[in-house]
C-alpha positions, -999 to +999 in steps of 0.1 A: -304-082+378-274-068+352-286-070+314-267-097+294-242-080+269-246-085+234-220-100+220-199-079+197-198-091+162-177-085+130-189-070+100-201-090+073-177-081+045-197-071+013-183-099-009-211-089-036-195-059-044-202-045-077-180-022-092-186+014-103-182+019-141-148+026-161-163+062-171-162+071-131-130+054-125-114+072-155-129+105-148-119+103-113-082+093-128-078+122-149-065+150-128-045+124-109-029+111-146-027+152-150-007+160-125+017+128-117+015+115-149+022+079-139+037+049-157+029+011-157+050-014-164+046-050-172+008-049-169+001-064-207+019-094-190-004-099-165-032-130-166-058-123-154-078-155-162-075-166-124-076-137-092-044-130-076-030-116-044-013-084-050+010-073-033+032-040-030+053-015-008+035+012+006+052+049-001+051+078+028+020+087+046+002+061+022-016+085+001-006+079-033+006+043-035-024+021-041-051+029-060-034+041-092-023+010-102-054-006-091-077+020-114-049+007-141-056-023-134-097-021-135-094+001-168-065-022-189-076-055-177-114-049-162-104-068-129-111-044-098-092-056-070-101-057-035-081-033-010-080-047+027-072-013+049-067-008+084-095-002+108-083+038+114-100+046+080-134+028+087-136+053+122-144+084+098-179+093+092-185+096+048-149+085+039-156+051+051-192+044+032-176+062+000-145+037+003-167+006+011-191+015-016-172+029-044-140+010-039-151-022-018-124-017+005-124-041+033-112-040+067-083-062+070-087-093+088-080-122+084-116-132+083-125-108+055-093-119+034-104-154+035-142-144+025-128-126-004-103-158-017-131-184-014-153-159-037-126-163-060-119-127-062-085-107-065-073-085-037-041-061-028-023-058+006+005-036+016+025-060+041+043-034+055+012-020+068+011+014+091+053+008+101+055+014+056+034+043+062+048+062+090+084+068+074+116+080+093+146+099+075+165+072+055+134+049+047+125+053+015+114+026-005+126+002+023+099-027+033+096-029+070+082-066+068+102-080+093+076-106+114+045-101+083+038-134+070+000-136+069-005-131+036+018-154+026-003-177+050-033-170+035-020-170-002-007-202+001-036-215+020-058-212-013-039-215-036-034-181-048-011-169-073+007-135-056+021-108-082+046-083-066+034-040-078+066-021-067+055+017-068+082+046-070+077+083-071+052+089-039+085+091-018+094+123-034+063+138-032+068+152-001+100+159+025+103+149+063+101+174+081+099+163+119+097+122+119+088+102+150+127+109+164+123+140+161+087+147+178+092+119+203+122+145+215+099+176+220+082+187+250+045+174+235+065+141+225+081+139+258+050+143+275+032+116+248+061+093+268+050+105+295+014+099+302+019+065+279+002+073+251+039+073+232+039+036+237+003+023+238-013+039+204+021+052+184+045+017+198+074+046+207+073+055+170+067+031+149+033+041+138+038+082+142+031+095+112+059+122+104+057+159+095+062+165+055+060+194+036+053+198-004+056+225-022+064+257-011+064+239+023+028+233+020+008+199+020+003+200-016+025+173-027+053+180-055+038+168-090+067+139-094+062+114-124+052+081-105+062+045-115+047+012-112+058-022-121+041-056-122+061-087-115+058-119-125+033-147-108+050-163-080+031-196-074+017-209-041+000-239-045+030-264-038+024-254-005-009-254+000-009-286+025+014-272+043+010-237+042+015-232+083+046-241+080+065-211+086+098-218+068+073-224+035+064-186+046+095-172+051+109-188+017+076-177-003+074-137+013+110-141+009+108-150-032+082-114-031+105-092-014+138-100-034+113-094-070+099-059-052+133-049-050+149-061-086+114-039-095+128-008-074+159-013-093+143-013-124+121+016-120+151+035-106+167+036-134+138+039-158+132+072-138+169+082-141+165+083-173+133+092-181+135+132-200+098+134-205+088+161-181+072+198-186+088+226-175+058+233-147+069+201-133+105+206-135+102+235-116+072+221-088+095+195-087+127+216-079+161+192-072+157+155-079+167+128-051+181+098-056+160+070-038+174+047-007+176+015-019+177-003+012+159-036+030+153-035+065 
């Protein structure tokens, strides 16, 4: 007689996450402040008397987008927000208890955002998700949001305040080398297409990570000043009995896209103009680009 199956079960999220202290956060912060010297703007404006969903674009490959603004955050205001990430990162052995417990990341799921909301507590999402991640020539600083209005669902389903983060800089950190195009057209891409695996785990490029290089064409990325910019509270709770209403969703995601990119805007020209920079990272740096500023 076959054995009954146990029934797979999700995670408990560890709601009761306690922060580590400011002295690890800032120590850990210090050769990242070192080398990309980063900015904040708008932060002394933010409340931070009721949690928030923050939300923000994610830069190429991912690396460098989120948790500087967050560790901001943590040190300037003493609120550590909750990351939700996706499940690739919670498949590798040490990095995923070291994110869990020293960051209280959380896979993201629906289930685990709304645990976090009715504990009250603040979180960050990146809408754009692994498409934001996996950049093509021409995408930079572009939000590929198109059909992503869950957490404008689940914002507006409790009631929570969302404050827009625009980050600039990570884009220039590194170069595209080969992006999905361009591998899906060699022999190993061709033969990705081939056997399916093209369209089942990378959606025929959407989620292939490209080829960069940094400096020197290594993976090192190039020490570019980094910008971030907090935007003003848009409110949710006029929709809160209604919030499956997807023209409500559309017009709230639609009120945080048009303030990310007024942000890009701003931070565009704040970098254009910005002289401060050492002669080491003038010349890590090399040329300067100019940004795409472009919606998709």
């Amino acid at each position: 007689m076959p054995s009954a199956k146990t029934p797979k079960t999700t995670p408990k999220p560890n709601i009761d996450y306690h922060p580590v202290s400011k002295t690890f956060v800032r120590n850990f912060m210090l050769p990242f402040k070192f080398y990309f010297a980063p900015q904040f703007y708008g932060l002394d404006e933010v409340d931070v008397s009721k949690p928030a969903l923050y939300v923000s674009n994610h830069t190429i490959l991912g690396v460098l987008d989120g948790f500087p603004f967050g560790a901001e955050l943590y040190l300037q205001k003493g609120v550590m927000v909750r990351a939700l990430a996706d499940s690739m990162h919670f498949k590798i052995p040490v990095w995923r208890d070291w994110i869990t417990d020293k960051l209280g990341v959380l896979e993201a799921s629906r289930e685990n955002c709304h645990a976090v909301m009715q504990n009250k507590q603040s979180l960050v999402v990146y809408p754009g998700g692994t498409r934001e991640v996996c950049k093509k020539r021409g995408e930079k600083y572009i939000l590929k949001w198109t059909d992503r209005r869950g957490f404008v669902r689940m914002a507006m389903q409790h009631g929570y305040d969302i404050i827009p983060v625009a980050a600039v800089g990570a884009e220039e950190a590194f170069t595209i080398v080969k992006d999905a195009n361009d591998i899906l057209k060699s022999p190993i891409g061709r033969f990705l297409k081939m056997i399916g695996v093209a369209e089942k785990y990378f959606k025929n490029g959407e989620l292939m990570p490209p080829v960069v290089s940094g400096i020197g064409g290594t993976m090192i990325p190039r020490p570019v000043k980094m910008y971030f910019s907090f935007g003003k509270r848009i409110s949710t709770k006029q929709y809160k009995k209604e919030f499956e209403k997807i023209e409500n969703q559309d017009l709230v995601k639609q009120q945080v896209e048009e303030s990310l990119l007024a942000q890009f805007e701003k931070l565009f020209e704040i970098r254009d103009n910005d002289r401060d920079r050492s002669k080491w990272r003038r010349l890590l740096t090399m040329k300067k680009t100019k940004a795409t500023k472009k919606k998709k």
